[in-house]
Rosetta silent file (secondary structure, phi, psi, omega in degrees, C-alpha in Angstrom):
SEQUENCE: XXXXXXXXXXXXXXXXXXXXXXXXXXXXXXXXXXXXXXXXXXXXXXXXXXXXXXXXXXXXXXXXXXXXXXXXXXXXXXXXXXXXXXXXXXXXXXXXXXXXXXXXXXXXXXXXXXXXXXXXXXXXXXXXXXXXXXXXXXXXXXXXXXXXXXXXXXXXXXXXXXXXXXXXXXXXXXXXXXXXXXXXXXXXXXXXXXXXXXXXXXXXXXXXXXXXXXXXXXXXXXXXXXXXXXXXXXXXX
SCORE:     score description
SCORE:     0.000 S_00000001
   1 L     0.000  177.996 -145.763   18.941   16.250   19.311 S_00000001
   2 L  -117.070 -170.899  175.517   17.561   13.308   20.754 S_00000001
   3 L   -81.974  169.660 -170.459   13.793   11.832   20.285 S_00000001
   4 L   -75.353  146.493  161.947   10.740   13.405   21.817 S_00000001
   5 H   -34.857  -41.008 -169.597    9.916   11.944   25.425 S_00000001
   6 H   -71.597  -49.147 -168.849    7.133    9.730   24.761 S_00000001
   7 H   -54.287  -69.637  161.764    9.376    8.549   21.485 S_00000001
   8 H    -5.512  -91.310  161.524   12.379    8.081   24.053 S_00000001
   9 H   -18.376  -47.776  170.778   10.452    5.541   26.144 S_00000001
  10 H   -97.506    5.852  175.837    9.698    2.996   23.257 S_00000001
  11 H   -55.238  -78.638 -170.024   12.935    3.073   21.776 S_00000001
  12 L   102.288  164.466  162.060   14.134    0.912   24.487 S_00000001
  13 L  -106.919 -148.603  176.641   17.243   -0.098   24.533 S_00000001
  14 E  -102.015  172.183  155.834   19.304   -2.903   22.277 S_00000001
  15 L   -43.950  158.886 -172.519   19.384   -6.293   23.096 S_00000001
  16 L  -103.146  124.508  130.889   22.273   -8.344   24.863 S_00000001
  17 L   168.635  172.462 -179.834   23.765  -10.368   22.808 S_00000001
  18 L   -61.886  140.840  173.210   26.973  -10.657   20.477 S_00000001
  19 L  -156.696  141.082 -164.967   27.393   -9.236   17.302 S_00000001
  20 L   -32.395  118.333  163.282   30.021   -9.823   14.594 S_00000001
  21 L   -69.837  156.194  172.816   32.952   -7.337   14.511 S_00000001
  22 L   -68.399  160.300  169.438   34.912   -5.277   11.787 S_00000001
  23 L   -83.724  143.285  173.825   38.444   -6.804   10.739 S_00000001
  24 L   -52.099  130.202 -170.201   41.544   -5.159   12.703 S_00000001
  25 L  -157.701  163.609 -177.155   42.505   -2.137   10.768 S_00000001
  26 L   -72.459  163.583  160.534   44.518    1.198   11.817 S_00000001
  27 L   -24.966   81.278 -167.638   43.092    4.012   12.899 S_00000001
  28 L    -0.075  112.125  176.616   40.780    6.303   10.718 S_00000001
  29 L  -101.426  169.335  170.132   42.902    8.528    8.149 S_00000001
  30 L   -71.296  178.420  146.861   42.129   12.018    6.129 S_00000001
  31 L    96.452    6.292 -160.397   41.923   12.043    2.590 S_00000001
  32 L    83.347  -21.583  140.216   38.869    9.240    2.596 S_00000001
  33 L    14.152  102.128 -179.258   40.381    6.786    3.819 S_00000001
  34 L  -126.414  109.913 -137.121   37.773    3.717    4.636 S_00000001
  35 L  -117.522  -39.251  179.582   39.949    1.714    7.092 S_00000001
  36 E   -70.989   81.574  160.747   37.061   -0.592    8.522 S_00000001
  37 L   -92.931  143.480 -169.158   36.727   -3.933    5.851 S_00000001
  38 L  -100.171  122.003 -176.359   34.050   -6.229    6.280 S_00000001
  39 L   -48.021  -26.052  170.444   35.062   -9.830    6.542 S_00000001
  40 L   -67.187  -65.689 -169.783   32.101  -11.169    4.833 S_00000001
  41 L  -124.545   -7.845  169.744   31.775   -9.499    1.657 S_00000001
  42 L    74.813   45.914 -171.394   35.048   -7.148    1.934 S_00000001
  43 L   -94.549   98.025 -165.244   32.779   -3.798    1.463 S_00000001
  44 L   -87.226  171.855 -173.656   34.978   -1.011    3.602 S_00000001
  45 E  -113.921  143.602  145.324   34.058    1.922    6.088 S_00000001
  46 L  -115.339   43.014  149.832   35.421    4.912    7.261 S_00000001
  47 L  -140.665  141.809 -167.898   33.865    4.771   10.582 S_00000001
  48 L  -120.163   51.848  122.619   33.509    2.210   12.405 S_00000001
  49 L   -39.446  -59.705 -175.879   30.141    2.773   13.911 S_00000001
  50 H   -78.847  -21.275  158.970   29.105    2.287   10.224 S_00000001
  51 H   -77.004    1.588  166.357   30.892   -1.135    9.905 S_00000001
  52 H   -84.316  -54.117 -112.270   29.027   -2.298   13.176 S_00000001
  53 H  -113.088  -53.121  167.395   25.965   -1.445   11.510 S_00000001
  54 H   -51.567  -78.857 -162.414   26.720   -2.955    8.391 S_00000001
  55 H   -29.251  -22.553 -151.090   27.971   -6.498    9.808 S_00000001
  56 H   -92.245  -11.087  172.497   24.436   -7.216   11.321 S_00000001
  57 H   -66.110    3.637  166.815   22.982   -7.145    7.436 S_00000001
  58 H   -94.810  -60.857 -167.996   25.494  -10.165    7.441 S_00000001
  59 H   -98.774    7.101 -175.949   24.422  -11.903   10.557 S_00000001
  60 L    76.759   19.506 -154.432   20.393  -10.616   10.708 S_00000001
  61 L   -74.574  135.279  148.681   21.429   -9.781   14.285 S_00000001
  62 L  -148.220  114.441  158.842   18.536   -6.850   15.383 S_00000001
  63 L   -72.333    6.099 -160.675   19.465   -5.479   18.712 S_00000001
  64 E  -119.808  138.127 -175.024   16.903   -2.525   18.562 S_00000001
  65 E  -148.148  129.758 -158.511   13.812   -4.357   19.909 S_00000001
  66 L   -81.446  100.084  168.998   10.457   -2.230   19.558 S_00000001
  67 L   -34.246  -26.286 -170.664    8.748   -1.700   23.661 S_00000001
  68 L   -86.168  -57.838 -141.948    5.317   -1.823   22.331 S_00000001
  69 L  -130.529  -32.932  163.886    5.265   -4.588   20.216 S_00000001
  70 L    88.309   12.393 -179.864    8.845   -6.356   20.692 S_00000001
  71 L   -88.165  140.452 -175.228    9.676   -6.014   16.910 S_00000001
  72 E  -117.426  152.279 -170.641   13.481   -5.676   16.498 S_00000001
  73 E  -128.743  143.933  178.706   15.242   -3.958   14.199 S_00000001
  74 L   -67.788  -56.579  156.103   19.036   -4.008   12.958 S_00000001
  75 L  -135.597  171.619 -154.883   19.050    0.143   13.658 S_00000001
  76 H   -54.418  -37.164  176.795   18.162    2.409   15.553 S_00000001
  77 H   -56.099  -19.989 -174.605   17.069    5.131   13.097 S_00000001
  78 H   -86.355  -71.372  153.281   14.670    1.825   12.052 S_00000001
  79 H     0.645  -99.482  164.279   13.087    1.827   15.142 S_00000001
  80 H   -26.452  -61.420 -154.876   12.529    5.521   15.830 S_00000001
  81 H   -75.178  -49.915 -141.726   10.566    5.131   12.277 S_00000001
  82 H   -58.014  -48.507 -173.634    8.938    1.776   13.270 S_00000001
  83 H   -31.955  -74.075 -167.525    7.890    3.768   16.868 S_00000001
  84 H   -52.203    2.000  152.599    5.276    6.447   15.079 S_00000001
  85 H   -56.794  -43.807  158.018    3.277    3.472   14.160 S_00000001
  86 H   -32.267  -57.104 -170.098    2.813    3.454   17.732 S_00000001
  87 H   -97.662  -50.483 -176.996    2.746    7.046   18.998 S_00000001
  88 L   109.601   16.307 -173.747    1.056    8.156   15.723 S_00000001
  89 L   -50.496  138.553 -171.027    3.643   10.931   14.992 S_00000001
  90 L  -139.455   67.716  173.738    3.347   12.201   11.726 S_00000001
  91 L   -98.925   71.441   83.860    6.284   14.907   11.497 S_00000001
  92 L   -91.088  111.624  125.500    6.452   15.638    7.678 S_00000001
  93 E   -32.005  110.312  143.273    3.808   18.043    6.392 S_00000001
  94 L   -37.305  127.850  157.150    2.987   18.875    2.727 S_00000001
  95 L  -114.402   65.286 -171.193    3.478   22.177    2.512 S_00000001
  96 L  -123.898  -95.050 -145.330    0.716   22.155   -0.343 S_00000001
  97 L   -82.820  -69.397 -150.399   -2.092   20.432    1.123 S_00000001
  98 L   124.425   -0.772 -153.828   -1.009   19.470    4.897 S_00000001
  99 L  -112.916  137.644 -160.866   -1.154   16.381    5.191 S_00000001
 100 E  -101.925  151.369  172.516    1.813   14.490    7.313 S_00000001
 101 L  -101.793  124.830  163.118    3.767   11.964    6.972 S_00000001
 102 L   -62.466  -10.780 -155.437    5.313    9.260    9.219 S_00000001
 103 L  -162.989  136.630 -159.979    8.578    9.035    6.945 S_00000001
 104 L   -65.215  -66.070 -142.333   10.837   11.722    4.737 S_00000001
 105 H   -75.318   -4.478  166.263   10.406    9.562    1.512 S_00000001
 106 H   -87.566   -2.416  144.953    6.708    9.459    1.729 S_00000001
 107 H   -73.293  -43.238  167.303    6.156   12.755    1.637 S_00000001
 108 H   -77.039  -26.042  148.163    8.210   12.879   -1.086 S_00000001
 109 H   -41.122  -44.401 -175.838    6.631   10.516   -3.056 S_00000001
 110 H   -46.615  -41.664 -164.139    3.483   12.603   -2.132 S_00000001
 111 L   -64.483    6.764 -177.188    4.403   15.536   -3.462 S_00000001
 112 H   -79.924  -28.683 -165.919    4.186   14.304   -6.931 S_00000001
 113 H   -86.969    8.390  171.860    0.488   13.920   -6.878 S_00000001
 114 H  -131.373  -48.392  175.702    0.971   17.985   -6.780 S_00000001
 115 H   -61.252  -60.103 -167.879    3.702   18.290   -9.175 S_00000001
 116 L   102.782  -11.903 -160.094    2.520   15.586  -11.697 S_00000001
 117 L   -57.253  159.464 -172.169    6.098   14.426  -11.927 S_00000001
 118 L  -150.365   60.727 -145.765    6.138   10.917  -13.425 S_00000001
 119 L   -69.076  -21.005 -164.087    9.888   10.316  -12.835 S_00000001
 120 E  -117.515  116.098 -171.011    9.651    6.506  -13.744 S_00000001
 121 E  -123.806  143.358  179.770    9.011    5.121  -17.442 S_00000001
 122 L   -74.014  163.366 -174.973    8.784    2.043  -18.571 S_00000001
 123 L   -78.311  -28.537 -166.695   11.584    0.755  -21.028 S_00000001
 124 L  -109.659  -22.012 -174.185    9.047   -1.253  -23.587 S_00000001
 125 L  -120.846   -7.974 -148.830    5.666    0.878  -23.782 S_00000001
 126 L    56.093   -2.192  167.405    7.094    4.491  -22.134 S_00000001
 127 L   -25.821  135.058 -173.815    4.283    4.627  -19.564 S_00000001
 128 E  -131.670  161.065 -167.240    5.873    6.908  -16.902 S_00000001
 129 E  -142.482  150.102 -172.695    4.625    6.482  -13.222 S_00000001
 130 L   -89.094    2.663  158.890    5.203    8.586   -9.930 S_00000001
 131 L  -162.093  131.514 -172.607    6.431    5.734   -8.177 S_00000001
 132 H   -47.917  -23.328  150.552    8.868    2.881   -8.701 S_00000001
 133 H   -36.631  -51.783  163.492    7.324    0.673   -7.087 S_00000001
 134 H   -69.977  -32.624  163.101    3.912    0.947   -9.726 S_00000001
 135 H   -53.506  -75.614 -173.524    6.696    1.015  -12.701 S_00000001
 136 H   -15.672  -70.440 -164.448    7.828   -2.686  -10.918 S_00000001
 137 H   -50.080  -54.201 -161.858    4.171   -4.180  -10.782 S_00000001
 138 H   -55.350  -19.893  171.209    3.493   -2.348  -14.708 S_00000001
 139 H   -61.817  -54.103  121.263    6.847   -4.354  -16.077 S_00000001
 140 H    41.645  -66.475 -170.617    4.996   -7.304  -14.985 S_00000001
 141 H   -77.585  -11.832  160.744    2.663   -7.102  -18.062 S_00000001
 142 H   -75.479  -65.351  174.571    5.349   -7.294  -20.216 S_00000001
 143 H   -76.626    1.465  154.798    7.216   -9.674  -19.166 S_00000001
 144 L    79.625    3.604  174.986    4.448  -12.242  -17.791 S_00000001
 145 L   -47.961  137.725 -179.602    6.510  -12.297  -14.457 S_00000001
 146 L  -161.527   73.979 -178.651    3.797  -13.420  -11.254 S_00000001
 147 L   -94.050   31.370  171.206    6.414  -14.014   -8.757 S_00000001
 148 E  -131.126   91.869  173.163    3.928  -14.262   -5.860 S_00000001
 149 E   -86.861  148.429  157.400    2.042  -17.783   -5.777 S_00000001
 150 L   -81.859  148.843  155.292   -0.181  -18.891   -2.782 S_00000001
 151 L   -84.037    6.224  176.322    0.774  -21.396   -0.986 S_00000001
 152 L  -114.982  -60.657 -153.575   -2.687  -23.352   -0.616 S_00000001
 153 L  -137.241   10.080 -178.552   -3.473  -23.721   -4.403 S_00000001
 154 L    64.454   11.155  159.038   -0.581  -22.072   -6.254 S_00000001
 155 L   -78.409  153.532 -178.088   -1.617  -19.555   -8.078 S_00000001
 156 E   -98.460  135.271  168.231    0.357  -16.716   -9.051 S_00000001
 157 E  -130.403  159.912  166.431    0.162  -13.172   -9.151 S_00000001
 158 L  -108.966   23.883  176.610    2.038   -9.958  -10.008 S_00000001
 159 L  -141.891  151.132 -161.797    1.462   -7.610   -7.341 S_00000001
 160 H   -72.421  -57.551  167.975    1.917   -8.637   -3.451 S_00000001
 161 H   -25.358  -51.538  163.237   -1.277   -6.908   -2.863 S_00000001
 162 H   -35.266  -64.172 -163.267   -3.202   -9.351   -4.822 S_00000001
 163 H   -73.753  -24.796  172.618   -1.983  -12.455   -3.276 S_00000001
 164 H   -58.159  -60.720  171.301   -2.959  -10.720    0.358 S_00000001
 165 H   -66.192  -22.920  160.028   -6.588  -10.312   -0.988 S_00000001
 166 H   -65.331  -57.053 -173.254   -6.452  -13.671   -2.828 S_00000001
 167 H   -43.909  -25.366 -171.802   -5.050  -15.607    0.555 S_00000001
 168 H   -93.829   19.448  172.094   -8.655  -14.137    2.259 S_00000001
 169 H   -86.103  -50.352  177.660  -10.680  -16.511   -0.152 S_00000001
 170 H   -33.707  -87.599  160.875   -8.602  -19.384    1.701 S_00000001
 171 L  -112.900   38.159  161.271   -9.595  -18.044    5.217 S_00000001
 172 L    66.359   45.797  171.627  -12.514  -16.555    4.841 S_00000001
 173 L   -93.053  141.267  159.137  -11.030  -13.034    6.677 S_00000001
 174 L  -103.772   47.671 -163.628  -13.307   -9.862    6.337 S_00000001
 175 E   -49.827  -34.341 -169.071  -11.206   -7.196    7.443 S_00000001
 176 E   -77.500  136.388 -158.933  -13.262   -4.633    6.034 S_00000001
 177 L  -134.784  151.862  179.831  -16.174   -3.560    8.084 S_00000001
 178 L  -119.957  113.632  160.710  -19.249   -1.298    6.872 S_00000001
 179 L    11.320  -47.033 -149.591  -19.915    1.433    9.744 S_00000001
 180 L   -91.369  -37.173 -166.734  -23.948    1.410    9.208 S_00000001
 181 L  -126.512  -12.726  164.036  -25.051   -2.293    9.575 S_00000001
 182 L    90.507   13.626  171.454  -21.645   -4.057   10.448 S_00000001
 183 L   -65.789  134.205 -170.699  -21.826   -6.278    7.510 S_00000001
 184 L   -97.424  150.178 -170.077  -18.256   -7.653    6.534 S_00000001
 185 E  -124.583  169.560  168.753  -16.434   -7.838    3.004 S_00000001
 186 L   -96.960  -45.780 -164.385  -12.743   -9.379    2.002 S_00000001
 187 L  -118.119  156.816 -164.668  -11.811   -6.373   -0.154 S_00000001
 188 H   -83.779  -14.338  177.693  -12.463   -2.731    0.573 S_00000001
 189 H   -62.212   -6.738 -170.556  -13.734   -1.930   -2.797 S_00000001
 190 H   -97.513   -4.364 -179.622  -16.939   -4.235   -1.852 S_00000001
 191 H   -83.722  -57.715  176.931  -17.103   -2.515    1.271 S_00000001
 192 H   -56.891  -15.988 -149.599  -17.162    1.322   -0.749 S_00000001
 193 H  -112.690  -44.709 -161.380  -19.904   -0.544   -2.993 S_00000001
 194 H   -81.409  -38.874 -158.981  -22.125   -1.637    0.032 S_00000001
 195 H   -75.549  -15.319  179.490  -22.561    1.755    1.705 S_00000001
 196 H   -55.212  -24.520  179.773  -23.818    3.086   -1.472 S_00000001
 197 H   -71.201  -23.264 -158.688  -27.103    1.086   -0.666 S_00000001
 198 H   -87.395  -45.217  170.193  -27.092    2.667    2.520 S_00000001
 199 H   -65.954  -56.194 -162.115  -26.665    6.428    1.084 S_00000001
 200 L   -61.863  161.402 -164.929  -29.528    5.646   -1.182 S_00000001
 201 L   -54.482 -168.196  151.182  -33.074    6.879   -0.517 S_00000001
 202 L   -70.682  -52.525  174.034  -36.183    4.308    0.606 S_00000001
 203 L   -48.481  -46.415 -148.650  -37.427    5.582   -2.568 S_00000001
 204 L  -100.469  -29.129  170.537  -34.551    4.580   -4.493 S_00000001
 205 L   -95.328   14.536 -172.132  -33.968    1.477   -2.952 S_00000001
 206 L  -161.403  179.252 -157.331  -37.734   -0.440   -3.849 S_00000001
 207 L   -88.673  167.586  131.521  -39.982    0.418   -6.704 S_00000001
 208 L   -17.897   94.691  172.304  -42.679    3.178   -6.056 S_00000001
 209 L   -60.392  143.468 -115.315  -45.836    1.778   -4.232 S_00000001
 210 L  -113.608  163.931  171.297  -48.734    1.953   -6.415 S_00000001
 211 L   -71.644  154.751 -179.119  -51.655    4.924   -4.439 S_00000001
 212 L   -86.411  147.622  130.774  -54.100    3.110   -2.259 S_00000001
 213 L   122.699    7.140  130.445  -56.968    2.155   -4.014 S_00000001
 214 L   -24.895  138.740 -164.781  -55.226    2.255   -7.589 S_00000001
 215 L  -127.196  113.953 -173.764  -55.986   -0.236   -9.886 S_00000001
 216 L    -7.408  139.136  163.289  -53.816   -2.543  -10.667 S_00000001
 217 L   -96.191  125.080  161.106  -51.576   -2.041  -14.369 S_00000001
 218 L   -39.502  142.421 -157.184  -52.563   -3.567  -17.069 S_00000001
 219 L   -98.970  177.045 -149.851  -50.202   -5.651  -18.891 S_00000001
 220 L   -93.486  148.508 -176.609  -49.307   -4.618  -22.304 S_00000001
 221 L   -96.167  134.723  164.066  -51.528   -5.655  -25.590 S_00000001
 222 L   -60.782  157.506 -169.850  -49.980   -6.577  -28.467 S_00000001
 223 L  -120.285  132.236 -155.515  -49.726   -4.282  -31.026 S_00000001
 224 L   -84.361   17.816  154.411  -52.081   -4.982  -34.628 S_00000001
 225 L  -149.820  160.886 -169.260  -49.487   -3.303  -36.816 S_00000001
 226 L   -63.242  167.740  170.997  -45.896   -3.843  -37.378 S_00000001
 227 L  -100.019   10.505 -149.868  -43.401   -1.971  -35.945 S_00000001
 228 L  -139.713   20.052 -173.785  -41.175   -1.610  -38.732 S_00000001
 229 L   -71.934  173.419 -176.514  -44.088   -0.510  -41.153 S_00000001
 230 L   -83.015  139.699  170.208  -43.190    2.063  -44.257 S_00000001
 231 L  -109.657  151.527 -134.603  -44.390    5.518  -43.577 S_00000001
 232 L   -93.872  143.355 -166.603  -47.297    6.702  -45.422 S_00000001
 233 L   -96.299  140.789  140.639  -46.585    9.170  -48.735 S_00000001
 234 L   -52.309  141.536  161.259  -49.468   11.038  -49.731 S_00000001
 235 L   -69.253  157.845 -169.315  -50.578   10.742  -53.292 S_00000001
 236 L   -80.364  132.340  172.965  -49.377   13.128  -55.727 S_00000001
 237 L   -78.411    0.000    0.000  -52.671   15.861  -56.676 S_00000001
């Protein structure tokens, strides 16, 4: 079946323009048969829909061009996923919790965080992690790998994330915004930090004003015996 109407609309159609063919080859046979070879890297097909599809990961060609936004994509099926950024479509559901997904494999990932599974271990300490991705960055610490530098002062990091929140010392972006007083932060944990002043009382936030006509406190007197003195034994009777 085809996409939903609204979905329909931003697909769009692909772009005009040429894009690199399969080598001449006979007709599709039984038996497996992959008939379609790719001229480039010689990786074969047995359709040749999927050897179209292939070649443009050769020439970067993306003919699927996004309605909203103009971002193009090599296929269509790329698209359609790009689209519910758009529309906000969320069709995969947990069906533990409820909560949808724009994409199959995120939801699958989710479901781990219900399961516990922790499919991915590291090779040098066994640390096992629920997504390959968090395995990547945790290899990292072994191997001293920081293959993300800035480009203004050259430091390195090992997670991408990092150098995105490093890069906003550079130009002084505040993406983060806080709701109550509209004061802006670079990272969100300083944002999550700030409203805590904001949940706290009047009380809570200044010291306790003294009653009116309270007399000032006295400041503290030294004290005319040690603090560390021996403590006193009776005599024996």
């Amino acid at each position: 079946p085809g996409p939903p109407g609204g979905l329909r609309l931003l697909l769009g159609g692909p772009r005009v323009g040429h894009v690199a063919g399969p080598l001449p080859h006979p007709p599709p046979q039984s038996g497996g048969e992959r008939p379609f070879g790719c001229s480039a890297c010689g990786k074969s097909f047995g359709r040749k829909e999927h050897i179209d599809r292939h070649m443009r990961t050769h020439t970067d060609e993306r003919t699927f061009a996004c309605a909203v936004c103009g971002k193009s994509f090599r296929q269509k099926v790329h698209l359609a996923r790009h689209v519910r950024i758009h529309t906000g479509e969320r069709p995969f559901a947990c069906a533990v919790c409820g909560k949808s997904f724009s994409r199959k494999e995120h939801i699958g990932r989710h479901m781990r965080t219900h399961t516990g599974e922790r499919p991915f271990c590291c090779p040098t300490c066994g640390k096992a992690f629920a997504q390959k991705a968090h395995l990547e960055n945790h290899v990292r610490i072994h191997t001293g790998e920081r293959p993300f530098a800035c480009a203004a002062c050259g430091k390195a990091f090992r997670q991408k994330e990092h150098i995105h929140r490093h890069m906003r010392t550079h130009t002084g972006e505040r993406p983060f915004h806080c709701a109550a007083c509209g004061k802006s932060f670079r990272q969100k944990s300083h944002v999550e930090r700030h409203l805590r002043t904001h949940a706290r009382s009047p009380q809570q936030s200044r010291s306790k004003p003294s009653p009116p006509g309270s007399a000032p406190a006295k400041p503290c007197q030294p004290l005319d015996f040690p603090l560390c003195a021996p403590p006193f034994v009776p005599p024996c009777t």
